[in-house]
N, C-alpha and C positions, 0 to 999 in steps of 0.2 A: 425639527422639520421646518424648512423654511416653503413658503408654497406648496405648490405640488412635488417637489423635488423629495424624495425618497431616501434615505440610507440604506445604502447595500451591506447586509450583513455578509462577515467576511467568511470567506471559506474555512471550514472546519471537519474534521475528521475526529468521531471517536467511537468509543467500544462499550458497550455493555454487560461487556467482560471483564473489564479493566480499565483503572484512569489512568492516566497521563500522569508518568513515572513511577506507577507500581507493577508490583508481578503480573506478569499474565499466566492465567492457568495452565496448570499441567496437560489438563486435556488438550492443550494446542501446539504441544512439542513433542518432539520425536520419542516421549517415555508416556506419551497419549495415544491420544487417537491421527497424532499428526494431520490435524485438519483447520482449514483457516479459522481463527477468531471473527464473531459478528462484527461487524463495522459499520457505523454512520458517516452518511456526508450531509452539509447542507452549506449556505451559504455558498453556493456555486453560483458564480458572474452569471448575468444574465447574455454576454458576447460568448459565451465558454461553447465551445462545438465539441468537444471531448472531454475523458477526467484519462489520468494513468496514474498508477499506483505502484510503486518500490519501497518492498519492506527489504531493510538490510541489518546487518549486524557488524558496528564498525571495532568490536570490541575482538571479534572473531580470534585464534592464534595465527594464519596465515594471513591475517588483513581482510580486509572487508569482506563481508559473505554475503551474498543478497537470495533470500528467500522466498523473494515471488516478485514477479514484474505483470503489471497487466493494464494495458491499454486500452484506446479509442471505447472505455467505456461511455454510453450515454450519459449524457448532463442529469437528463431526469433520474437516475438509479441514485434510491438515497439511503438505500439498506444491504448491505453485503450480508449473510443469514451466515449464522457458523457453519463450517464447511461449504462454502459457497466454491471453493477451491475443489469440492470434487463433484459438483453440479456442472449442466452444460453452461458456458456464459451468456451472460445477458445479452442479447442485441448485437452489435457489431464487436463487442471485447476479444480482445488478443491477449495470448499471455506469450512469453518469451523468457528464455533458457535462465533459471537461476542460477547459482554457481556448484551444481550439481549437475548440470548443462543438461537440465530436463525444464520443459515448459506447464511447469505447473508449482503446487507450493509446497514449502520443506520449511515443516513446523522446528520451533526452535530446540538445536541440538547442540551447546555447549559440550566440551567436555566436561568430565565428572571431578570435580575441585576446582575449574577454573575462573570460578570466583561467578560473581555476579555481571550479565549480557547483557547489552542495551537494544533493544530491536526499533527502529523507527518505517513507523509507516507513512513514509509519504506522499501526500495528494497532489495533484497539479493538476490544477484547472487550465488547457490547451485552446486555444484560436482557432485548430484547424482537426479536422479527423487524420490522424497521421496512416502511411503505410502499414500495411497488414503483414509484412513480410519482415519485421524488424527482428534480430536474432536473441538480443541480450540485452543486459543494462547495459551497457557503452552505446548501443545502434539507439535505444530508445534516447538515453542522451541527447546523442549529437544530433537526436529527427527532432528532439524537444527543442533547441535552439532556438531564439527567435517569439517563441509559439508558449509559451510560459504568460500566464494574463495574470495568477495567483498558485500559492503553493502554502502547504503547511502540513504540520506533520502531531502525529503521539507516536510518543515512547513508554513503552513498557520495556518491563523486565523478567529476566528469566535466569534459573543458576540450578546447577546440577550438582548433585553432594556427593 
């Protein structure tokens, strides 16, 4: 630390459920209680106006599968609780159609042999509170343009026998 000048710790995303690159429990897939995993955030910019969050799965058999999208959450929210996915949301948060084209989350459902999933949740620290009307992961994309100040993600994992 030079003077007054501070290091910003960098944005971080993780779970008390699971580290970064191991399994995530059964109780948070579709052979569970299909309900979202606890999540932390912290080192959120002190410029950050929103957080939005996209768990996908690029290991899917039709190609990427995305399993919850949620936005314009507040900067301040530094605890997602398990199942926080079937509570009402925090403050201004949005969620938007997964690829089940339902606006809410769809715990992780491999098929049964198809090896071991990689599910990444990632965080983006935003500039601006985006629209409330956004449909999907494509809409949230193209509003995030621009509006990205920090991003970072965990992976966990998940396999069906």
């Amino acid at each position: 630390m030079i003077g007054s000048a501070r290091a910003e710790a960098a944005l971080a995303i993780h779970s008390p459920a699971f580290d970064n690159g191991q399994p995530i429990p059964k109780r948070f897939s579709c052979s569970g209680d299909n309900t979202s995993p606890p999540l932390t955030f912290s080192g959120v910019p002190a410029q950050a106006k929103s957080l939005a969050l996209i768990v996908d799965d690029p290991d899917a058999p039709g190609g990427l599968f995305t399993h919850w999208v949620l936005y314009n959450l507040a900067t301040d929210i530094v605890v997602l609780a398990p199942g926080a996915s079937d509570q009402p949301l925090p403050g201004p948060a949005v969620t938007a159609d997964n690829s089940t084209h339902h606006a809410d989350y769809h715990g992780m459902c491999p098929p049964p042999g198809a090896g071991v999933h990689h599910y990444h949740f990632k965080l983006f620290a935003l500039d601006e509170r985006l629209p409330s009307n956004l449909n999907n992961r494509a809409a949230l994309l193209k509003a995030m343009q621009g509006h990205v100040i920090a991003h970072t993600q965990l992976v966990g994992t998940y396999q069906r026998k």
